[in-house]
C-alpha positions in Angstrom: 62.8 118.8 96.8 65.6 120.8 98.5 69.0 120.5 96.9 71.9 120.6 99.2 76.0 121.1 98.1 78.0 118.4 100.1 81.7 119.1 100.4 83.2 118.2 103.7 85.1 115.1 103.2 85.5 113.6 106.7 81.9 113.3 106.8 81.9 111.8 103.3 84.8 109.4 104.2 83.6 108.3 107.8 80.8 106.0 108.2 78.2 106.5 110.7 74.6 107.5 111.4 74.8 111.0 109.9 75.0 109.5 106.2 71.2 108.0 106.9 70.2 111.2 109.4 70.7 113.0 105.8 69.8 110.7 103.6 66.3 110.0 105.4 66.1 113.9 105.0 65.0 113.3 101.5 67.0 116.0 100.5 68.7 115.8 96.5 72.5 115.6 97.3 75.7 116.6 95.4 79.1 116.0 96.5 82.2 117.3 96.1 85.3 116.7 97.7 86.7 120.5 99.8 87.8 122.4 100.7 87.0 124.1 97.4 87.8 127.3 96.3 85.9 131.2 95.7 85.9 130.0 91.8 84.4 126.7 92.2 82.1 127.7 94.7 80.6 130.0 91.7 80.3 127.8 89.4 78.1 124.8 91.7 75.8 127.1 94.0 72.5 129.1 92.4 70.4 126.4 92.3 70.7 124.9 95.5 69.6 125.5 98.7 71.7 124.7 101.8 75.8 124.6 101.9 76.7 121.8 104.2 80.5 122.7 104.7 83.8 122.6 105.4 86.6 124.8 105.2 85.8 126.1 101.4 85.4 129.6 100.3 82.0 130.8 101.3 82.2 135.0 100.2 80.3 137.2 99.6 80.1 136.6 95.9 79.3 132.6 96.5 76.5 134.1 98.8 75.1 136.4 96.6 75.2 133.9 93.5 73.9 131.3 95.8 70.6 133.6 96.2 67.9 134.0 96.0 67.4 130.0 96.2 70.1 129.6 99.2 68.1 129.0 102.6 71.3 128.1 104.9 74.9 127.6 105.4 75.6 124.7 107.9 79.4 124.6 108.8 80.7 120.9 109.6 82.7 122.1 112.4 83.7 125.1 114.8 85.9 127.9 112.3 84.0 130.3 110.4 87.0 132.4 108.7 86.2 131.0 105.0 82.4 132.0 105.6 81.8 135.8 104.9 79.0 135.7 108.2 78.8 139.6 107.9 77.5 138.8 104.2 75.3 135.7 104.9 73.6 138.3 108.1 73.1 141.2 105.3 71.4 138.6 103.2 69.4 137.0 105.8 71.2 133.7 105.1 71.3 131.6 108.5 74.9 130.1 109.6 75.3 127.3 112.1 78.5 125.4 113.0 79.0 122.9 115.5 80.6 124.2 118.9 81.8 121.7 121.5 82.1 118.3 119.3 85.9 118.3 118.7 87.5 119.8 121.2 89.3 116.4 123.1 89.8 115.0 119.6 92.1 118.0 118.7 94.2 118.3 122.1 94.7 114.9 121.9 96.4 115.5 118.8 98.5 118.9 119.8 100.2 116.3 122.8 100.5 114.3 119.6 102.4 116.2 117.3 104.7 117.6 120.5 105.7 114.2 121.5 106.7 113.3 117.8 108.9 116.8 118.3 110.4 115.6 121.6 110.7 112.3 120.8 111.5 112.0 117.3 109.2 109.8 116.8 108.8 110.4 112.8 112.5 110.9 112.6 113.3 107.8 114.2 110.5 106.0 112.7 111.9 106.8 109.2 115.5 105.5 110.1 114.3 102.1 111.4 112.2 101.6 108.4 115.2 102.9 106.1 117.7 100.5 108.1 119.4 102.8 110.1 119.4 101.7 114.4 119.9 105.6 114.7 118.8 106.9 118.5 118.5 110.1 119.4 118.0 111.6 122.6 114.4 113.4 123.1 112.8 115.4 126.1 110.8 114.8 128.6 107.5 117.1 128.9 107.8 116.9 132.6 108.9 120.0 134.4 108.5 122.5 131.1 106.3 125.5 130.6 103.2 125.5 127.9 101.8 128.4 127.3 97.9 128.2 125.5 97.1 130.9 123.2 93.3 131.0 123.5 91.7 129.2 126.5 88.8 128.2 124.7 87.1 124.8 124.2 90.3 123.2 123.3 92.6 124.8 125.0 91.3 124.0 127.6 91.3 120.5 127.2 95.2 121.3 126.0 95.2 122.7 130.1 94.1 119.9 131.5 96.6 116.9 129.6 99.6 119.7 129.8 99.0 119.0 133.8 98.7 115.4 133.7 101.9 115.1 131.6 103.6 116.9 134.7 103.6 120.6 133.0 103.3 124.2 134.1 100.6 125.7 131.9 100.3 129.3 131.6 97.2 131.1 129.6 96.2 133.6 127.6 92.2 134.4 126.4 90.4 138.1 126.4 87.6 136.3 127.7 89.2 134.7 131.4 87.6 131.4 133.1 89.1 132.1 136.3 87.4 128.8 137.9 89.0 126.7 136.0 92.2 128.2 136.0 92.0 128.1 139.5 91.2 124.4 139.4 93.9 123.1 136.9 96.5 125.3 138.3 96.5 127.7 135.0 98.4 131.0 135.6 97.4 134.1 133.6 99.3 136.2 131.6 98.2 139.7 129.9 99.5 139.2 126.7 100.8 136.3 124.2 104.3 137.9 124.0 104.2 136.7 127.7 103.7 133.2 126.5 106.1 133.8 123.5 109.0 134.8 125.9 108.6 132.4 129.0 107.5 129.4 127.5 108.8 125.7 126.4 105.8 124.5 124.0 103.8 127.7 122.8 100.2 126.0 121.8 97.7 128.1 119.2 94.3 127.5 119.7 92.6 131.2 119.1 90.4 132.1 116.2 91.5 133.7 113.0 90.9 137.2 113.2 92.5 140.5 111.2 94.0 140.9 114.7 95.5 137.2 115.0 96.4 137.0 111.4 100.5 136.3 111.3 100.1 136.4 115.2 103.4 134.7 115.3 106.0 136.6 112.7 109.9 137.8 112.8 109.3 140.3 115.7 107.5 137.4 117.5 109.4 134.5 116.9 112.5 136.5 118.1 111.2 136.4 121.6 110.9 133.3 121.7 113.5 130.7 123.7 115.6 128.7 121.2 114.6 125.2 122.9 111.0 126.9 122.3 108.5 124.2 120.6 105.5 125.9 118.0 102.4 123.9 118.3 99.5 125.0 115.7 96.2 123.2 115.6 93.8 126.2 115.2 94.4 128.2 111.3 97.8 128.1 109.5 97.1 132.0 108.7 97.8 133.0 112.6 101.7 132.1 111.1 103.7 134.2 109.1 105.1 131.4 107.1 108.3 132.9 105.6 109.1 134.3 108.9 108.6 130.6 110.9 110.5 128.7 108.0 113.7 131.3 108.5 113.8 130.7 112.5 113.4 126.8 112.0 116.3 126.6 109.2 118.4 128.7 111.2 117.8 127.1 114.5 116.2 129.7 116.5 113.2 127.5 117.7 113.4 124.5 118.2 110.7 122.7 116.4 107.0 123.1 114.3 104.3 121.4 114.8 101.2 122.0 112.9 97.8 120.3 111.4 97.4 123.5 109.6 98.8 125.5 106.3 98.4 128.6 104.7 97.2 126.9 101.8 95.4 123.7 102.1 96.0 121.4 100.3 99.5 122.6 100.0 102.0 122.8 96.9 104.4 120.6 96.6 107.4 123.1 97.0 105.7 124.8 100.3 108.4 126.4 102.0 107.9 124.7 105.2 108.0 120.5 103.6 112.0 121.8 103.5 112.2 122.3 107.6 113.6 118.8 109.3 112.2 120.5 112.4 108.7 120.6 111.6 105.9 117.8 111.7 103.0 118.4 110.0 99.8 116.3 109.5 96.6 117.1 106.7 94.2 119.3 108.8 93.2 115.7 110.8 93.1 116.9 114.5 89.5 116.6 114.6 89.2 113.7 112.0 88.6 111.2 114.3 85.6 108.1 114.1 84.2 109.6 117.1 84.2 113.0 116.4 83.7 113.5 113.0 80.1 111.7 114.1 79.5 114.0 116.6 80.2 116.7 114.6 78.5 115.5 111.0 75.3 114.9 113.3 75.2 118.3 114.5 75.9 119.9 111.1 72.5 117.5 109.4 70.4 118.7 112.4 71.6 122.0 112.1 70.5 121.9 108.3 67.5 120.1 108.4 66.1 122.1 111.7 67.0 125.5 109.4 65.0 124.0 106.5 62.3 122.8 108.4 61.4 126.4 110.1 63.1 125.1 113.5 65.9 126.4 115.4 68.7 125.2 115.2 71.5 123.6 117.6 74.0 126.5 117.1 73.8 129.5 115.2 76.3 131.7 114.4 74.4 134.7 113.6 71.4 136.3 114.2 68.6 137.4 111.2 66.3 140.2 112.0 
């Protein structure tokens, strides 16, 4: 019987027809709740054989511990920065993940966290319930510039709201789609300190690269307009966290808003829980009913076609 290590929570916590897709697999499960780390990845893989993910420490070390009984690594979801792929290739250790499943779930919840910022909404939420018939005056997205860092999947979707809401969208992504810029009225820039320096709401979606790493830092938040609003749904890495915290407390942006952190889950004296300026949500942008089935479903098929000598859905790497 094949033994598979179960750690992504939002599949454990959402109910749906993934939990019977896998357990009609026949496979022996053990769960634990993630994202977990390098050290406790050692001590539970070497005796099973597939990793059915989340955001946990997947390096070189867990792979080669892991071996020679590990067979695959199927990420729940689209980021593969915690999984060493270059490792898991050298190894001959497939990797799938799950393109295309959550991509309206998290734009949804970018527009989300920059209303709260323009509105108030948590601020003002926390005086009613406190008492306090305190109203501020918010924004209106109407008439302001986003700029999308990384026209992907998601920002894409990002494109396509900003436009209802009455925005002007401009984008940046190595890899142009110039039919649908050309169809949602997206105007290209060269760089993303074009988007830094012209924009309203600057929105993150690009992977997490060495390149990307602390893509937004002193030098970068200084071109930046002080009305400016940081949106972050994508890796809390692509921030230079000491650097952000500095420009919030001192008031040169104007507000954070992020589902991501540099550590996950955070301590409780992270820097950023002392900005009044910045809204920030668990890693939930894709941690909707909807999605997380969509996505769960995609992992288990993933998994089981792998096991079963099948191809399948999405691969992230190729074995010779």
């Amino acid at each position: 019987m094949n033994k598979i290590l179960l750690t992504t929570t939002s599949f454990q916590d959402t109910p749906g027809p993934h939990h019977d897709k896998l357990e009609k697999a026949g496979y022996e499960i053990i769960r634990e709740r993630g994202p977990l780390p390098e050290a406790r990845m050692l001590e539970l893989v070497g005796e099973v054989d597939g990793l059915l993910c989340g955001d946990d420490a997947i390096t070189r070390a867990v792979i080669e511990k892991a071996l020679p009984r590990l067979k695959v690594i199927s990420k729940y979801g689209i980021g593969l920065d915690k999984v060493d792929v270059d490792a898991a290739t050298e190894k001959k250790v497939p990797v799938t993940f799950c393109p295309g499943v959550n991509h309206t779930t998290v734009a949804e919840h970018t527009f989300g966290l920059l209303l709260a910022i323009y509105r108030h909404i948590v601020t003002e939420c926390n005086h009613v319930k406190a008492g306090r018939w305190k109203r501020l005056t918010g924004h209106e997205l109407m008439g302001k510039t986003v700029g999308i860092v990384g026209l992907g999947r998601i920002g894409k979707e990002v494109a396509v709201r900003a436009r209802a809401f009455g925005m002007n969208v401009l984008g940046f992504d190595i890899y142009w789609d110039e039919a649908f810029a050309q169809q949602h009225g997206v105007e290209r820039v060269e760089s993303p300190e074009a988007i830094f320096r012209a924009a309203e709401v600057i929105s993150l979606h690009t992977n997490l690269t060495e390149k990307t790493r602390h893509m937004i830092n002193a030098e970068t938040l200084r071109m930046m307009k002080k009305d400016a609003v940081l949106l972050n749904c994508a890796r809390g890495e692509l921030v230079d966290t000491a650097a952000l915290v500095d420009a919030l407390k001192e008031e040169r942006i104007a507000g954070y808003g992020t589902d991501v952190l540099d550590q996950e889950p955070p301590p409780a004296d992270h820097p950023l829980f002392s900005c009044d300026n910045a809204v920030i949500t668990p890693h939930i942008g894709s941690r909707t009913y909807e999605s997380v089935v969509r996505q769960a479903t995609m992992a288990v098929d993933n998994l089981i076609a792998v096991l079963a000598g099948e191809k399948p859905r999405a691969q992230a790497n190729t074995i010779d």
